[in-house]
C-alpha positions in Angstrom: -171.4 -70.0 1.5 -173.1 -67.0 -0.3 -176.2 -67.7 2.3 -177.9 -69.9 -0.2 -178.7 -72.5 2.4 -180.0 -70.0 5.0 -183.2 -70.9 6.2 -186.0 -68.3 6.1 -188.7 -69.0 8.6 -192.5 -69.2 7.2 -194.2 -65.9 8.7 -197.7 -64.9 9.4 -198.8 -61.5 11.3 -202.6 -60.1 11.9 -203.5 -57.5 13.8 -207.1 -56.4 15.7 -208.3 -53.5 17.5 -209.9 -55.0 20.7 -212.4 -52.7 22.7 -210.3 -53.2 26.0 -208.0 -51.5 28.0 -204.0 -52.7 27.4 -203.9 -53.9 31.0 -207.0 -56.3 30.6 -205.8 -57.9 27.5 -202.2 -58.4 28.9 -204.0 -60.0 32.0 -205.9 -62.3 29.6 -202.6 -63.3 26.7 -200.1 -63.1 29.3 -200.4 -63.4 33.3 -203.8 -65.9 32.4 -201.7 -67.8 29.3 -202.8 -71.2 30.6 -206.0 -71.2 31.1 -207.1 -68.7 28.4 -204.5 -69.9 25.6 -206.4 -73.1 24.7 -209.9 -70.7 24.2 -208.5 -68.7 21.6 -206.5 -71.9 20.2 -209.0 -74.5 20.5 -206.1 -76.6 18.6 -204.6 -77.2 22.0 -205.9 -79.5 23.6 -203.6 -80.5 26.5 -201.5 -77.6 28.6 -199.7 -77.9 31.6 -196.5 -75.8 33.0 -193.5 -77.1 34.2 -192.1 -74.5 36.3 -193.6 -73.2 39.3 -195.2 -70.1 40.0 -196.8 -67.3 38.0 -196.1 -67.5 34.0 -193.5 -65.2 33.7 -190.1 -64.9 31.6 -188.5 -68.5 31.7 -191.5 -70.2 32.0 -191.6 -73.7 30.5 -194.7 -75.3 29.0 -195.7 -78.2 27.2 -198.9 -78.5 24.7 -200.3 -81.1 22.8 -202.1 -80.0 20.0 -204.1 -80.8 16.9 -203.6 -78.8 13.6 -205.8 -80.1 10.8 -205.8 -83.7 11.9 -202.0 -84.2 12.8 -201.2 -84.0 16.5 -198.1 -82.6 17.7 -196.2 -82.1 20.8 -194.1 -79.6 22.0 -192.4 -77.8 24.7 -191.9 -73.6 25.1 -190.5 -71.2 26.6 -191.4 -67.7 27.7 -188.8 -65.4 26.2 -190.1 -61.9 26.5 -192.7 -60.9 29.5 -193.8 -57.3 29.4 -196.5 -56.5 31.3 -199.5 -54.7 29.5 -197.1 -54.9 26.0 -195.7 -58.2 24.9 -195.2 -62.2 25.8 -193.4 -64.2 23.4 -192.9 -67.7 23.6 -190.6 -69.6 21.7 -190.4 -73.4 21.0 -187.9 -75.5 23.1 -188.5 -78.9 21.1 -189.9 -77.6 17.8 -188.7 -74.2 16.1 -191.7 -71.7 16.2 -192.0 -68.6 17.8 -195.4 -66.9 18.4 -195.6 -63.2 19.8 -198.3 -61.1 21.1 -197.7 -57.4 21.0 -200.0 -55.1 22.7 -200.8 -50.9 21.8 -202.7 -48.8 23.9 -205.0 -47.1 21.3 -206.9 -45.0 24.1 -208.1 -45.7 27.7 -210.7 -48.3 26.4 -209.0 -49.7 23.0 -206.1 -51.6 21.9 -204.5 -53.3 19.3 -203.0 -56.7 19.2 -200.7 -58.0 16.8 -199.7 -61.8 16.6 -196.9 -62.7 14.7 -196.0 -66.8 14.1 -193.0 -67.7 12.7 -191.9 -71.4 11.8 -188.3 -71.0 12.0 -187.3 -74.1 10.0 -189.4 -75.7 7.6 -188.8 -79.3 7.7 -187.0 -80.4 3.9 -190.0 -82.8 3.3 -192.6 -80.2 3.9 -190.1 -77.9 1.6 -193.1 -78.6 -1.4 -195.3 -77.8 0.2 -194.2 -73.8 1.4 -196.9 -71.9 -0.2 -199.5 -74.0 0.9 -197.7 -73.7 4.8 -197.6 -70.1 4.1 -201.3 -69.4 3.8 -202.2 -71.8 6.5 -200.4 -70.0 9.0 -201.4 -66.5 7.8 -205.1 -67.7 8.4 -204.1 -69.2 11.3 -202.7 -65.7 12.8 -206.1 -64.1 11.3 -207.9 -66.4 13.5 -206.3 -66.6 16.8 -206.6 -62.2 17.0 -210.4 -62.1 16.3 -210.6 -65.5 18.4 -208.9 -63.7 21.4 -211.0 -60.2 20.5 -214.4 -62.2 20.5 -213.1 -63.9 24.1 -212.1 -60.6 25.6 -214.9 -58.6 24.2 -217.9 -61.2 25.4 -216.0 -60.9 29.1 -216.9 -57.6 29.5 -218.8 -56.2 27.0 -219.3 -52.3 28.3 -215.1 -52.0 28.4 
């Protein structure tokens, strides 16, 4: 009643102009997910999918990974799949989203933003929401100018 026990899920969002071509970066975030994804989130440090064929909308994941010393598991799902624009994933087991949006600046530049959002904070973390806040803000920082290092060092004349 009155929305007071609404949850509000714990945001962060960076964006990076990357000297590559829309189509390139897509192929790297999106059609190359798995073998890329653990590069530019050294975190993860198991990844396997568990549908067949290409990754595409609907396809199922699982990762294990290691934020600051606690390991988690979790399954996702591919939810949005636009080639050369946007994947989003969003968590099957846990609530998280993370999305990868991709504008063409020119031929040869483009700008990726990554938005994370932790859709329920978990009522014994609830003290701790600043602190969760920042985290995953330089978290978001990281993973673009991880993934524009990665994509720039590939080809270095795009």
């Amino acid at each position: 009643m009155f929305g007071l026990l609404k949850e509000t899920p714990v945001v962060g969002k960076s964006n990076v102009l990357i000297n590559s071509p829309s189509d390139k970066l897509f192929e790297f975030i999106g059609d190359n997910l798995l073998e890329n994804y653990p590069r530019w989130s050294p975190e993860v440090r198991e990844l396997e999918k568990l549908t067949d064929g290409p990754v595409k909308l609907g396809t199922l994941c699982r990762q294990v990974r290691i934020d600051q010393g606690n390991r988690s598991e979790s399954t996702f799902k591919v939810n949005v799949f636009e080639p050369g624009l946007r994947i989003c994933f969003e968590g099957v087991s846990n609530p998280y989203r993370c999305d990868y949006a991709i504008e063409s600046v020119n031929e040869k530049t483009c700008r990726i933003t990554f938005i994370f959002e932790l859709l329920d904070l978990e009522l014994h973390m609830k003290p701790f929401e600043k602190l969760v806040r920042i985290a995953i803000q330089d978290g978001t920082e990281r993973t673009v100018h991880n993934i524009k290092k990665l994509i720039e060092a590939e080809d270095p004349n795009s």
